[in-house]
C-alpha positions in Angstrom: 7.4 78.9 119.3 10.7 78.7 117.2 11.4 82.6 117.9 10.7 82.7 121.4 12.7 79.2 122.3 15.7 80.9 121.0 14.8 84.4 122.8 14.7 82.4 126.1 17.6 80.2 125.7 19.6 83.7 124.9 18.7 85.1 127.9 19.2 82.2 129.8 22.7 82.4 128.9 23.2 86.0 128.8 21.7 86.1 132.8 23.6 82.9 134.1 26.3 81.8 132.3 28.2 85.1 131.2 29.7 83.5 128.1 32.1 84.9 125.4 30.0 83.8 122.6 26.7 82.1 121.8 26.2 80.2 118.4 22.8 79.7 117.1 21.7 77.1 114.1 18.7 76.9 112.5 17.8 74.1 110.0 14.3 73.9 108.3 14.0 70.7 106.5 10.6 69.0 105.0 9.2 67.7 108.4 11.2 69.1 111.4 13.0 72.4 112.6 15.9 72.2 113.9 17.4 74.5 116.4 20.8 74.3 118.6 22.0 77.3 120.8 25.2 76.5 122.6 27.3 79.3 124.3 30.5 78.7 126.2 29.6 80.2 129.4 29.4 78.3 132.9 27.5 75.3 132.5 25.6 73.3 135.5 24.9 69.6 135.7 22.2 69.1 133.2 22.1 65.0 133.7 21.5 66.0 137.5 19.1 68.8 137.3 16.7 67.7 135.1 16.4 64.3 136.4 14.2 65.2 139.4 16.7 63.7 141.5 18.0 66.6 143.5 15.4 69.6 144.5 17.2 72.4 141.4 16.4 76.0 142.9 18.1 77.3 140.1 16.1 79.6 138.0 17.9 78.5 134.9 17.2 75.0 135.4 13.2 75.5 136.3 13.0 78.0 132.7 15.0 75.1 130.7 12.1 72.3 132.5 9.6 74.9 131.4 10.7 75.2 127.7 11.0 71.7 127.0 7.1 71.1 128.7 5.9 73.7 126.2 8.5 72.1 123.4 6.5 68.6 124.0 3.0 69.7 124.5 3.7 70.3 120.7 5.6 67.3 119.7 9.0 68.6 119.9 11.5 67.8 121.8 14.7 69.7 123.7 17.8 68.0 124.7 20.4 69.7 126.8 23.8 69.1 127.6 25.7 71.0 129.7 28.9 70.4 131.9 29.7 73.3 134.8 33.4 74.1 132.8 31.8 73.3 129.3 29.1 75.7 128.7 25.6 75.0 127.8 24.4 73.0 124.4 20.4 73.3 124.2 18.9 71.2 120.6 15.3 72.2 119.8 13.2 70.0 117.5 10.1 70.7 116.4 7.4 69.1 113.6 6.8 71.0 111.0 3.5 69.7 109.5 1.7 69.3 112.9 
């Protein structure tokens, strides 16, 4: 789940954001994993999108919903923040004794 959240979120950037540079953490503690992937690429509104509020074509946006459905199906969670001149900041959590 871990490998192939950060394979999709690097992609994701790679394909639609054309960024300079893309910085991945990974922190395995006692209970959770923590993962952030930020790159500094073209950014969208994330607060918009992934509220439901306006009808997101964007392929980007529908992989992101999808990834944080299969994130909490398994008691993680996903937070993104992104800004459309900030790039893209995606933080992955997931339970490690589950």
């Amino acid at each position: 789940m871990i490998f192939r959240g950060i394979q999709e979120l690097m992609a994701l950037s790679r394909d639609y954001a054309n960024p300079t540079e893309i910085t991945i953490r990974l922190d395995i503690g006692n209970t959770v994993v923590k993962i952030a992937v930020e790159d500094n690429g073209r950014g969208f509104d994330a607060e918009a999108a992934l509220s439901g509020e306006e009808n997101y074509q964007d392929p980007r946006v529908q992989s992101l919903v999808t990834l944080k459905e299969k994130f909490e199906l398994v008691r993680g969670s996903v937070s993104i923040t992104s800004g459309e001149a900030d790039g893209t900041s995606v933080r992955l959590e997931l339970p490690i004794n589950d």
